[in-house]
C-alpha positions in Angstrom: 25.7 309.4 97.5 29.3 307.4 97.1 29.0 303.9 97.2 25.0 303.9 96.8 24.2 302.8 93.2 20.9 304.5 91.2 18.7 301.9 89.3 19.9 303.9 86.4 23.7 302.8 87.2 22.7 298.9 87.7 20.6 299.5 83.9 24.0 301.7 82.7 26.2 298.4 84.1 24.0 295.6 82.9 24.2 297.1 79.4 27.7 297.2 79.2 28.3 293.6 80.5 25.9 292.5 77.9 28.4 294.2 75.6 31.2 292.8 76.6 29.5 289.5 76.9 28.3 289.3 72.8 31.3 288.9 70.8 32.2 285.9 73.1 28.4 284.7 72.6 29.2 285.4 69.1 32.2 283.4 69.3 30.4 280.3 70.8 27.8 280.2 68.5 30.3 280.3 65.2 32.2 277.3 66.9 29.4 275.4 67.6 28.1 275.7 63.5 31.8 275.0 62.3 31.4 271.9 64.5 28.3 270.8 63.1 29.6 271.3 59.5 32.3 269.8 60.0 30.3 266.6 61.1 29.0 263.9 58.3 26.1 265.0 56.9 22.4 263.3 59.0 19.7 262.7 57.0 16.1 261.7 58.7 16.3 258.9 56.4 16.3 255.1 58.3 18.6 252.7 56.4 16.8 250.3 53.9 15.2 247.6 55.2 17.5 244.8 53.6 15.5 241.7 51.4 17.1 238.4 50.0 15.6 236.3 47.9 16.1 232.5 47.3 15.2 230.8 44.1 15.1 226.9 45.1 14.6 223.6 43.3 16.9 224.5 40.2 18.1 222.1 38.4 15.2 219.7 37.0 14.3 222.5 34.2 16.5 224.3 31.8 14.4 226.8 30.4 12.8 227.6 34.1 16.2 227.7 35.6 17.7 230.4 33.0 14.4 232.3 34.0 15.7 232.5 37.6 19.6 233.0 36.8 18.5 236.0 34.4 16.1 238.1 37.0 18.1 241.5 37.3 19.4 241.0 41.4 21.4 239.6 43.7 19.3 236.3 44.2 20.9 233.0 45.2 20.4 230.2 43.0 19.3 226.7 45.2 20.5 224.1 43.0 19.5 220.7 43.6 22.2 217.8 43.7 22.0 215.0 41.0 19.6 216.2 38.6 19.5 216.9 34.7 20.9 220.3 34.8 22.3 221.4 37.7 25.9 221.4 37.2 25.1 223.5 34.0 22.5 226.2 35.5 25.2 226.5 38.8 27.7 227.6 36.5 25.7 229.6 34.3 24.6 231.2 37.9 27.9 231.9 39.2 29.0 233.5 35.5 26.0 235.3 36.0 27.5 236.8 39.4 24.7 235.1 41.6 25.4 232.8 44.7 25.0 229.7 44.2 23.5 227.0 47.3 23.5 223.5 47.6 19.5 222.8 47.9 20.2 220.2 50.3 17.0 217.0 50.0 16.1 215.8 53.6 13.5 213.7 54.6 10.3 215.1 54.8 7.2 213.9 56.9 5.5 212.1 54.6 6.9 208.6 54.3 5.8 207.7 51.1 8.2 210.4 50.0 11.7 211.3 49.1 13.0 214.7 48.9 15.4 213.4 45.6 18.7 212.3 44.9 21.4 212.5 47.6 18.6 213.2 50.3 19.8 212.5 54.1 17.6 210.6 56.3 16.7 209.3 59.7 18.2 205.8 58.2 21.6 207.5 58.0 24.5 207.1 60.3 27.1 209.8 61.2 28.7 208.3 58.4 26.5 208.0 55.6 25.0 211.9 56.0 28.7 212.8 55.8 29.1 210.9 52.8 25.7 211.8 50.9 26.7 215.5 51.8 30.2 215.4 50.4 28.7 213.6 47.1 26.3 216.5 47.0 28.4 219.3 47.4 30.7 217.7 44.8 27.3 217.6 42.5 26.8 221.4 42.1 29.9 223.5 41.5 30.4 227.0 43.3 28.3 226.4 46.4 28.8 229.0 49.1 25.9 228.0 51.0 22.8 225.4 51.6 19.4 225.8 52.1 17.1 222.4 53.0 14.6 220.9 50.4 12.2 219.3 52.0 13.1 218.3 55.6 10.2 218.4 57.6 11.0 215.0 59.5 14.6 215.2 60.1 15.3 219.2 60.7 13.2 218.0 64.0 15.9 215.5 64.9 19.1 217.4 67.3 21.0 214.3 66.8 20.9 214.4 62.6 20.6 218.4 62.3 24.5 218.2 64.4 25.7 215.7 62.5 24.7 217.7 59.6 26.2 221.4 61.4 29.3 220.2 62.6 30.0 218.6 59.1 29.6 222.3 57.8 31.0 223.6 60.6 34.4 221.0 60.0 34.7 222.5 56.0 34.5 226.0 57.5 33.5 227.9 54.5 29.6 227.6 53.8 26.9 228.9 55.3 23.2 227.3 56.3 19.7 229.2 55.6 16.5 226.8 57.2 14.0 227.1 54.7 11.6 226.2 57.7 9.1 223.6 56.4 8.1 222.7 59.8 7.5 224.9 62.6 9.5 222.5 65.1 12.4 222.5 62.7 16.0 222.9 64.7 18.1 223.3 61.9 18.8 227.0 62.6 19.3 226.7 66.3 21.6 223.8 65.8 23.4 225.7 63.0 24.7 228.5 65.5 25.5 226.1 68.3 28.0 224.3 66.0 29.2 227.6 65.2 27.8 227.7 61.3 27.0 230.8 60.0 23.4 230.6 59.5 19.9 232.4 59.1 16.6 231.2 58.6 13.9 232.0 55.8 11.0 234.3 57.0 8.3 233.9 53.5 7.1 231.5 50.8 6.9 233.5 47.9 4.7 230.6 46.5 3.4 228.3 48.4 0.1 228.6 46.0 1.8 229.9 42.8 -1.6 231.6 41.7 0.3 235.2 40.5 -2.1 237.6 43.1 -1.0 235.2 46.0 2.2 236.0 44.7 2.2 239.2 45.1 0.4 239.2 48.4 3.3 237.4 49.9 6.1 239.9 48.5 3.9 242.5 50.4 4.2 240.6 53.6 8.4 240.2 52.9 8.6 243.8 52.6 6.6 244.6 55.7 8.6 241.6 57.4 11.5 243.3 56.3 10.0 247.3 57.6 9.4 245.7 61.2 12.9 243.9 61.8 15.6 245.5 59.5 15.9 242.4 56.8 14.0 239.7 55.6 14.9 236.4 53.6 12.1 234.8 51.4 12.2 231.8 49.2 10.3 231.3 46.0 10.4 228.6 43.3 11.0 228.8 39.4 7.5 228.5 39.1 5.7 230.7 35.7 3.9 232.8 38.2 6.7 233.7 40.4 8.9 234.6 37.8 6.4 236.8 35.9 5.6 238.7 39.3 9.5 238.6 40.3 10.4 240.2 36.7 8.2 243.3 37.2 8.5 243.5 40.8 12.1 243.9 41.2 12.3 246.8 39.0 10.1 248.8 41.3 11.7 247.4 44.5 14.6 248.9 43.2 13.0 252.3 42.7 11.9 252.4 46.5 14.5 253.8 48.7 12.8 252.3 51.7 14.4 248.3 50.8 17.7 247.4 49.6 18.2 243.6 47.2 21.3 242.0 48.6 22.8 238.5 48.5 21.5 236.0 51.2 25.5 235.5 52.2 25.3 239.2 52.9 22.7 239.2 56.1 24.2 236.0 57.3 26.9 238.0 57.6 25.7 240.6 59.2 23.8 238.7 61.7 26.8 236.6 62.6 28.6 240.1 63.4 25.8 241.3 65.0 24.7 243.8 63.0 21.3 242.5 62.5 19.2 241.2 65.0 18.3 237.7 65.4 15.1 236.0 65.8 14.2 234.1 69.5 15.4 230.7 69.2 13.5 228.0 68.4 10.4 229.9 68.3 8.4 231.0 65.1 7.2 233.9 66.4 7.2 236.5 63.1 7.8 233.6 61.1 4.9 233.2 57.8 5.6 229.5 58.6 4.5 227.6 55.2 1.4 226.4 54.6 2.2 223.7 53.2 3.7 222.1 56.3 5.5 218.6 56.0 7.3 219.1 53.0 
């Protein structure tokens, strides 16, 4: 009957709709790939974990320090004011294209100690830490940076750790790392509240320089460095550390999983907020040195 539509119509009509409908669906579906191609290219790869690496107390030992300034990556070179050869291994470094960092001496716990020449102390006015720090910086050419040597007693002092920051923070063109030799150190926090770029160390390659502890310490870097992004170690020209260092960084650089960059490179990064910062004043994460009270 007119105007009464069979089962077979409805099928008859459905199957010519779906006609219609497939070179628009075809359409769709060749926009949507020329889309995607035209996209950058996403792999299933995370970005490499980043790792720095601090050589410190250079400057004492010739033969030691060329060790250090020769090792085949971006390492910085902590330099020690005042001592036998550091003006000569800090330029040797730099030609070398590493960075070069003041290793700042500050007071440590012990009292019966001194972290070297040109170290800052409780005993120092505003003054004299401003005038010990300028003699220091002038001792080791091409410093970008400083790290502390020592410094267990006064990186626990607010008062001397901002005299010390907004010095930095006054030149304007170096950056601080807190090598972290106490647990109750405020070097880093006070660093960023004076506005100085700034990071802190997260291993001791070599607290004990026996070669296996060594090695078990670069593993805990690298899995420091899987579990937040980047990690900053410091090691020593010690013999042990430098044999494990001259094979190991070979095959770090064979693992796509890590990337060697300079230490001026996640200070950076961090002070763009690119990285992510550790809690303040906390050491939560932190393979806080055994050796305590340097």
């Amino acid at each position: 009957m007119h105007g009464i539509r069979t089962q077979t119509d409805i099928s008859h009509r459905a199957e010519l709709d779906a006609r219609r409908a497939m070179p628009c669906l075809w359409r769709i579906i060749l926009v949507a790939c020329l889309l995607v191609l035209s996209m950058p290219a996403l792999t299933s790869a995370r970005e490499p974990a980043l790792i720095a690496i601090i050589i410190d107390d250079l400057g004492n030992e010739l033969l030691a320090g060329r060790r250090a300034v020769a090792l085949d990556a971006p390492l910085a070179c902590a330099v020690m004011p005042h001592t036998a050869y550091g003006v000569r291994l800090a330029r040797e470094a730099h030609a070398a294209g590493k960075e070069v960092m003041l290793h700042l001496p500050m007071q440590p716990m012990q009292m019966n100690r001194i972290a070297g020449p040109g170290e800052i102390s409780l005993e120092n006015s505003v003054g004299q830490l401003q005038q010990i720090l300028a003699s220091d910086l002038q001792a080791v050419p091409h410093v970008i940076g400083i790290n502390n040597h020592m410094g267990s007693l006064i990186t626990q002092h607010p008062g001397h750790m901002r005299w010390l920051m907004d010095a930095l923070a006054a030149r304007g063109d170096l950056f601080f790392v807190d090598s972290v030799t106490t647990p109750a150190s405020v070097a880093y926090a006070t660093a960023l509240d004076a506005g100085v770029p700034s990071a802190r160390r997260h291993v001791f390659l070599d607290d004990d320089p026996a070669e296996d502890r060594v090695a078990e310490q670069f593993d805990r870097l690298k899995q420091y460095a899987r579990e937040h992004g980047y990690a900053i170690a410091i090691g020593h020209p010690y013999p042990a550390t430098l044999d494990y260092l001259e094979r190991a960084i070979p095959e770090l650089r064979n693992q796509d999983e890590f990337l060697l960059v300079p230490v001026s490179q996640i200070v950076t990064m961090l002070s763009r907020g690119e990285l992510q910062r550790e809690e303040m004043l906390t050491t939560a994460g932190l393979v806080v040195a055994s050796g305590a009270g340097r």
